[in-house]
C-alpha positions as CSV (number, residue, x, y, z in Angstrom):
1,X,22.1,72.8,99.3
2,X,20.8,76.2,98.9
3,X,23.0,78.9,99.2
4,X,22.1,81.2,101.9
5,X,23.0,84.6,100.5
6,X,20.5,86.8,101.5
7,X,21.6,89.5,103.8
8,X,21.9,88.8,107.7
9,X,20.0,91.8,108.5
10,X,16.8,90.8,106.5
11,X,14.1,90.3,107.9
12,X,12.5,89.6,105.0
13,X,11.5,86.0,103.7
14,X,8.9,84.8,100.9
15,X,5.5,85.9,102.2
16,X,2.0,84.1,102.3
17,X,-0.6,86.6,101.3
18,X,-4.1,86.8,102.6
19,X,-6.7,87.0,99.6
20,X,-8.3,90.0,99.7
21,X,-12.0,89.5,98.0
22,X,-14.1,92.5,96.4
23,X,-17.9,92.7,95.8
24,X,-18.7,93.9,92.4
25,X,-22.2,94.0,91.2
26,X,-21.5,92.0,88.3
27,X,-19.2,89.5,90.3
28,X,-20.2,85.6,91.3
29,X,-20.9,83.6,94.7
30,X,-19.0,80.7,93.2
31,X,-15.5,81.2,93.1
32,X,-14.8,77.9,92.2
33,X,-12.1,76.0,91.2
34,X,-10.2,78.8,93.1
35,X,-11.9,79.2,96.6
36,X,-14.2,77.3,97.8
37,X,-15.8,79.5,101.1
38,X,-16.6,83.1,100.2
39,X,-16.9,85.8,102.9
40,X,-21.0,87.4,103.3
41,X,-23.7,87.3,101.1
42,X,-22.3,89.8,98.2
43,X,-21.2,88.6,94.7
44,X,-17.2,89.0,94.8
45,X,-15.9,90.0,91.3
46,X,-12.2,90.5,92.2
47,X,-9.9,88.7,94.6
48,X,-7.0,91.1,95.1
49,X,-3.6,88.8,95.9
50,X,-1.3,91.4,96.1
51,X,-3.5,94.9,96.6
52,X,-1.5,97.0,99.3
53,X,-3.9,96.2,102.1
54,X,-3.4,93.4,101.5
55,X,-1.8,91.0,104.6
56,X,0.7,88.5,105.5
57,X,-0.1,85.2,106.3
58,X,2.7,83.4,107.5
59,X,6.1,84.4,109.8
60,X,7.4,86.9,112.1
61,X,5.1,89.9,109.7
62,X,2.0,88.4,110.0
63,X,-0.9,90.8,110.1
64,X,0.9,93.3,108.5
65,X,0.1,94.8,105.1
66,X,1.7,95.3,101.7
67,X,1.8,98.6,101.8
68,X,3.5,98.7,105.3
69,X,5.8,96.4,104.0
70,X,6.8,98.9,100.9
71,X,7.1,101.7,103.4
72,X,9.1,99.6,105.8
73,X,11.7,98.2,103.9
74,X,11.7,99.8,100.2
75,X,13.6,98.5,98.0
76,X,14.7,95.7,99.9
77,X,11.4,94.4,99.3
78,X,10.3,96.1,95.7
79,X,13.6,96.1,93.9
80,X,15.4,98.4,92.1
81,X,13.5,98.8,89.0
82,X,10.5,100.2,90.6
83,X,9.2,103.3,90.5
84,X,8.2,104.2,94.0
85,X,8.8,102.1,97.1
86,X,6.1,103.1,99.3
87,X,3.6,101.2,97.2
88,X,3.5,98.1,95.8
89,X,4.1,97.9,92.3
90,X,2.0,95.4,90.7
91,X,-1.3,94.4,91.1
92,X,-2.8,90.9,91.2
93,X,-6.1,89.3,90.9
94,X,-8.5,87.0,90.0
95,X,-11.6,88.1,88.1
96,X,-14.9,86.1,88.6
97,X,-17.5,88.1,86.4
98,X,-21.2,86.6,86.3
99,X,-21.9,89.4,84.2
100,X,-20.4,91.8,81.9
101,X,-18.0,94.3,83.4
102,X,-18.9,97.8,82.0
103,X,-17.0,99.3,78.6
104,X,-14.0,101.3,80.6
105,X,-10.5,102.2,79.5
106,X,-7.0,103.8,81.8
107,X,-5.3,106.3,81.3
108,X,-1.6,105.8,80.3
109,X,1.4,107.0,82.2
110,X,1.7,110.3,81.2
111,X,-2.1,111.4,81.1
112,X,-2.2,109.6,84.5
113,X,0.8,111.6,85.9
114,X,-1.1,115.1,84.7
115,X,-4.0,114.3,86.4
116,X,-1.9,113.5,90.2
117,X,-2.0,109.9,89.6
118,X,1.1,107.7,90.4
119,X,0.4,105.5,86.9
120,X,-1.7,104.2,84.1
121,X,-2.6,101.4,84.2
122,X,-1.8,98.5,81.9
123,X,-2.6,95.3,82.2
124,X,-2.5,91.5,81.2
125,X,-4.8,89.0,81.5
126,X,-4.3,84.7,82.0
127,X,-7.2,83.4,80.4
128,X,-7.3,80.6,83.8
129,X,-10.9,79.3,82.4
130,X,-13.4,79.9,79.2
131,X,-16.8,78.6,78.6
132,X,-17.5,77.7,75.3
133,X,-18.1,81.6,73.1
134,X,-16.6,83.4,76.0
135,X,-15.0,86.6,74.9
136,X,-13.5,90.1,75.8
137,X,-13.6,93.0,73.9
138,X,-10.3,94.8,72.9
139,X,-10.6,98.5,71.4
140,X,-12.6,99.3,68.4
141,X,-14.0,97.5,65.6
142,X,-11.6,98.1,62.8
143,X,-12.0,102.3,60.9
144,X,-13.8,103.0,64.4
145,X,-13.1,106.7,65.3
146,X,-13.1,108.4,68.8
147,X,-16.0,110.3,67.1
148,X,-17.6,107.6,66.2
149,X,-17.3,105.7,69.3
150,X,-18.4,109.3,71.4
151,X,-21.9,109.1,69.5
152,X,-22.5,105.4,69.5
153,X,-21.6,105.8,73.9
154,X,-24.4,108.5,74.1
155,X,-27.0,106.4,71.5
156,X,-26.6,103.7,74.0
157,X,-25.2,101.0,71.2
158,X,-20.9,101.8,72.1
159,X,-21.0,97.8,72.7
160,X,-21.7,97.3,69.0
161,X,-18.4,98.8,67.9
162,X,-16.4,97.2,70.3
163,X,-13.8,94.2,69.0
164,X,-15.1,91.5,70.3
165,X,-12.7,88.5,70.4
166,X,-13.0,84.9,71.2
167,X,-10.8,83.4,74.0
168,X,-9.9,80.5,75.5
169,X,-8.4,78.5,78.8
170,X,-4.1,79.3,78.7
171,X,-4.4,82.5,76.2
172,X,-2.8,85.5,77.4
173,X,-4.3,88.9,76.8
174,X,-2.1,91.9,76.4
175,X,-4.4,95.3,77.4
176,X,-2.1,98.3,76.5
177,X,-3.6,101.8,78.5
178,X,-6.1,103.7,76.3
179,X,-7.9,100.4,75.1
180,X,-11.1,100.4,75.2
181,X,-12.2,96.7,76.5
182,X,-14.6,94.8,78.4
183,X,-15.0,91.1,79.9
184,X,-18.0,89.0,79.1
185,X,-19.2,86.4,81.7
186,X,-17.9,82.6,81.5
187,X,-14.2,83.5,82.3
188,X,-12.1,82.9,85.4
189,X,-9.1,85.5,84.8
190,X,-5.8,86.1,86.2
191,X,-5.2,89.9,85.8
192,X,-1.6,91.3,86.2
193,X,-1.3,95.8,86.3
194,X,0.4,98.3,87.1
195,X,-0.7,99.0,90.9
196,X,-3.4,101.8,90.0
197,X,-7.3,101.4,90.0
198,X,-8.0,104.6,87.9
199,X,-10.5,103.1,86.0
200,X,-13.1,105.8,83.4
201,X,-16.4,103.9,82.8
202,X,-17.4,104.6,79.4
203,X,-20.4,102.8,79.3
204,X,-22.3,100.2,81.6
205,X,-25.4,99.0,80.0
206,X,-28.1,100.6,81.6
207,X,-26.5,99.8,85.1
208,X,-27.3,103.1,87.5
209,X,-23.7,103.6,87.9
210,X,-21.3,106.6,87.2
211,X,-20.0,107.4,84.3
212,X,-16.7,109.1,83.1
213,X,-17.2,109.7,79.0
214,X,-15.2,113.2,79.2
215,X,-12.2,111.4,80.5
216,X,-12.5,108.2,79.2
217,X,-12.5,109.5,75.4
218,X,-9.6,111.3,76.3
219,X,-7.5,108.5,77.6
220,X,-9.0,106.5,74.2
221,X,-6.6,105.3,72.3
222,X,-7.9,104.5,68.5
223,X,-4.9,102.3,67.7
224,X,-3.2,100.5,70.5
225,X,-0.9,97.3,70.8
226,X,-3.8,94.8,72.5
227,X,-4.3,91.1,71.8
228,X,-3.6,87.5,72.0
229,X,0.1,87.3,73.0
230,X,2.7,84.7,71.5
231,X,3.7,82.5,74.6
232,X,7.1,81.4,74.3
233,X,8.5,78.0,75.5
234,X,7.2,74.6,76.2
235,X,4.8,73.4,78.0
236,X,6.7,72.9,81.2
237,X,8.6,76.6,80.8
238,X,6.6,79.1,78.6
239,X,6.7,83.2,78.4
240,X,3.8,84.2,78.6
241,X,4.1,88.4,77.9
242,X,7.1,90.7,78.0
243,X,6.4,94.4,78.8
244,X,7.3,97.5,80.2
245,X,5.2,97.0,82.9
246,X,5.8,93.5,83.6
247,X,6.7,89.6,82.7
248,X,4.6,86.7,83.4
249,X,6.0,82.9,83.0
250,X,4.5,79.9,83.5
251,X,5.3,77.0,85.1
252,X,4.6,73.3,85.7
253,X,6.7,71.4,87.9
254,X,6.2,67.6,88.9
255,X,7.4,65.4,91.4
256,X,6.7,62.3,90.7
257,X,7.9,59.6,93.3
258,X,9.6,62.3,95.0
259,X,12.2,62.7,91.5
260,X,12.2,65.8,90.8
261,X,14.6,68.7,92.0
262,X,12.0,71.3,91.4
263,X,13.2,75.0,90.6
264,X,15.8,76.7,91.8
265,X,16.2,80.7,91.5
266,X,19.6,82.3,92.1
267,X,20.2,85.7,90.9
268,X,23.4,85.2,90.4
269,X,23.6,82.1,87.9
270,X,20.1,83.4,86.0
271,X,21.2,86.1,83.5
272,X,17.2,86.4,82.8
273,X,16.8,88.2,86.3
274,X,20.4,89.8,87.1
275,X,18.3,92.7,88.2
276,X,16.9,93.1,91.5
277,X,13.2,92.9,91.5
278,X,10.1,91.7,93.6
279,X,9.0,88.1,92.2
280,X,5.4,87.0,93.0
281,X,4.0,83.0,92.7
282,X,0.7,82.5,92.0
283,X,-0.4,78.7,92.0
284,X,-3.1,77.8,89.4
285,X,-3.0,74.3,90.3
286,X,-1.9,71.6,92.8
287,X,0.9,72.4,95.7
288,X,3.9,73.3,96.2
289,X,6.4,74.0,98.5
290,X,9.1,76.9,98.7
291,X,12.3,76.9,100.6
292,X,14.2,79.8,101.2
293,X,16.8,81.5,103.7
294,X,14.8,82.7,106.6
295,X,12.3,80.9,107.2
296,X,11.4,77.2,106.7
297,X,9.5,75.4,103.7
298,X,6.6,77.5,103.2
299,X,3.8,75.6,101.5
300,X,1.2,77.3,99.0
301,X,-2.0,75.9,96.6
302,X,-4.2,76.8,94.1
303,X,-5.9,80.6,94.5
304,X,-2.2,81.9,97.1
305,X,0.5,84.0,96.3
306,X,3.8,84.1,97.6
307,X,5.6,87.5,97.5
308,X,9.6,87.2,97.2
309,X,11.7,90.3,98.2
310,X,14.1,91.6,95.8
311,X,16.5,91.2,98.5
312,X,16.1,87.5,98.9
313,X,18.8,86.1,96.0
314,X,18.0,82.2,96.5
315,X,14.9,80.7,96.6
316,X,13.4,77.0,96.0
317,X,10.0,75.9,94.1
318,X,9.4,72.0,94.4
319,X,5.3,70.4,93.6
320,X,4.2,68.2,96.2
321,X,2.7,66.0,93.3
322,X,2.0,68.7,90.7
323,X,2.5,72.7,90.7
324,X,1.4,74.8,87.5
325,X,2.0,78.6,88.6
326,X,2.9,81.9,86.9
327,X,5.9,84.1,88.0
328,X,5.8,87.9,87.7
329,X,8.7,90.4,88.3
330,X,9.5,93.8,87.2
331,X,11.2,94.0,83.9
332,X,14.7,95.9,83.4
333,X,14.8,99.5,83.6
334,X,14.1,101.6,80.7
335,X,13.2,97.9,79.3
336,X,12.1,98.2,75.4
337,X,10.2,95.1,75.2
338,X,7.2,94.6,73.5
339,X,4.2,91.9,73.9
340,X,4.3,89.5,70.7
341,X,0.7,90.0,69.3
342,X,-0.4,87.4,67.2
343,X,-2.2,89.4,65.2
344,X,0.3,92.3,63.1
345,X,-3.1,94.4,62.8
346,X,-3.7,97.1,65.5
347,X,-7.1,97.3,67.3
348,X,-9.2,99.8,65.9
349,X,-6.6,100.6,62.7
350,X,-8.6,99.9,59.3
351,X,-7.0,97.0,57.3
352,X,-5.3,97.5,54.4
């Protein structure tokens, strides 16, 4: 039976969010596997899962946003390891790009917080699908200067000195702020950031669209920690990345003739997570069902998220057949853990 430990006063409970989808000019009309309808007649690059406008699906809060949920309740429903509570700390969503997204890099949490912005932005993505040669690029082609790279941005050939790198379907890709980096078409990604969408476009092929080269070269890192990461685990229970920023697992659960118990979350057996923090569950694949102290089983599928308050201490996962899904929370505070990098050379440092 789960234990009902939550407080009595919350009002709180895991919460259904409605996909928020974004046109991008280089975006798609097929959003498959993912989604199947796709609002008007625009290509949608991003779907945002947990953007701050974004709203509740399900319960007593539906209709409201994010964002009026992080002013409402605080840290009741972000946890204690966040920054601020008024706004959501972590972004999620799905990248459908038809086309290449532009060369652009973020500035890192200092340069970020001396130009008035809340954060940099660092981010990770879940390679979810990869057509055969699909690739991203990741900072500078190894001996690349910033100087180099400045002249090469205005010759209109920066893509040339970019790190291109080959990916594939369940890789991991950590993007530390001040990498330069790009996404070529043939991918469906998962992305998982810091919640800012300061974003300097460095170079766009041709594309009539602004740049930001002055600030862009200035949040350039020429060495930064980017790559494949080293997922740790099986294949049922894997880490996927372990930041400052954030932790992403994944998970498959099965219940085959109705066997299996599922997964059960208690922060108060789970040393892992004996730290208060927001939990998010995004399915990937098949359905599942969670059961939780205030409200009844809440069921979820392939393309949802399900947003679990810090304050909620129990929660349930079980598949109705089959359920792969990641989990991301906030790490620890003043956590020192790094992404394991398969590869020991830094992007854009000149081999030895």
């Amino acid at each position: 039976m789960l234990a009902a430990t939550v407080s009595a006063m919350s009002e709180l409970y895991p919460l259904l969010l409605k996909p928020e989808f974004r046109e991008r000019i280089w975006g798609a009309r097929d959003l498959s596997p993912l989604y199947g309808e796709v609002p008007g007649e625009a290509p949608i690059g991003e779907v945002w899962l947990t953007g701050d406008e974004c709203q509740v699906a399900n319960g007593a809060l539906a209709g409201t946003s994010l964002g009026e949920l992080c002013r409402r309740y605080g840290r009741e429903l972000v946890g204690e390891t966040a920054r601020e509570t008024e706004r959501f700390p972590l972004l999620v969503k799905f990248i459908f790009p038809r086309e290449k997204l532009s060369v652009q890099v973020h500035p890192d949490d200092h340069q970020a917080q001396r130009a008035g912005l809340p954060c940099g932005k660092t981010e990770c993505w879940y390679v979810l699908k990869a057509e055969p040669g699909s690739q991203v690029a990741l900072g500078l082609k190894p001996g690349t200067t910033r100087e180099e790279f400045a002249r090469a941005v205005q010759e209109v050939r920066a893509e040339q000195l970019l790190n291109w790198v080959d990916i594939h379907a369940g890789e991991m890709i950590y993007v530390d702020a001040g990498t330069v980096h790009a996404i070529a078409p043939g991918v469906i990604l998962l992305e998982t950031q810091q919640n800012s969408d300061t974003t300097y476009r460095l170079y766009d092929y041709g594309r009539p669209r602004e740049l930001h080269v002055v600030q862009g070269l200035q949040a350039l890192k020429e060495r930064t920690r980017a790559g494949k990461v080293e997922a740790q685990g099986e294949d049922d229970f894997s880490i996927l990345v372990g930041s400052p920023c954030f932790m992403v697992e994944k998970r498959r659960l099965k219940n085959e003739n109705k066997t299996s118990d599922g997964w059960e979350f208690s922060r108060s057996s789970d040393e892992r997570f004996s730290w208060r923090s927001v939990e998010i569950l995004v399915a990937l694949d098949g359905y599942g069902v969670i059961d939780a102290p205030g409200c009844g089983p809440l069921g979820f599928g392939r393309g949802d998220a399900v947003v679990i308050p810090a304050g909620l201490d129990d929660f349930h996962v079980r598949a109705q057949w089959e359920l792969e899904m990641l989990t991301i929370v906030l790490p620890p505070k003043d956590s020192q853990v790094e992404p394991r990098i398969r590869d020991s050379v830094s992007v854009g440092q000149k081999k030895q």
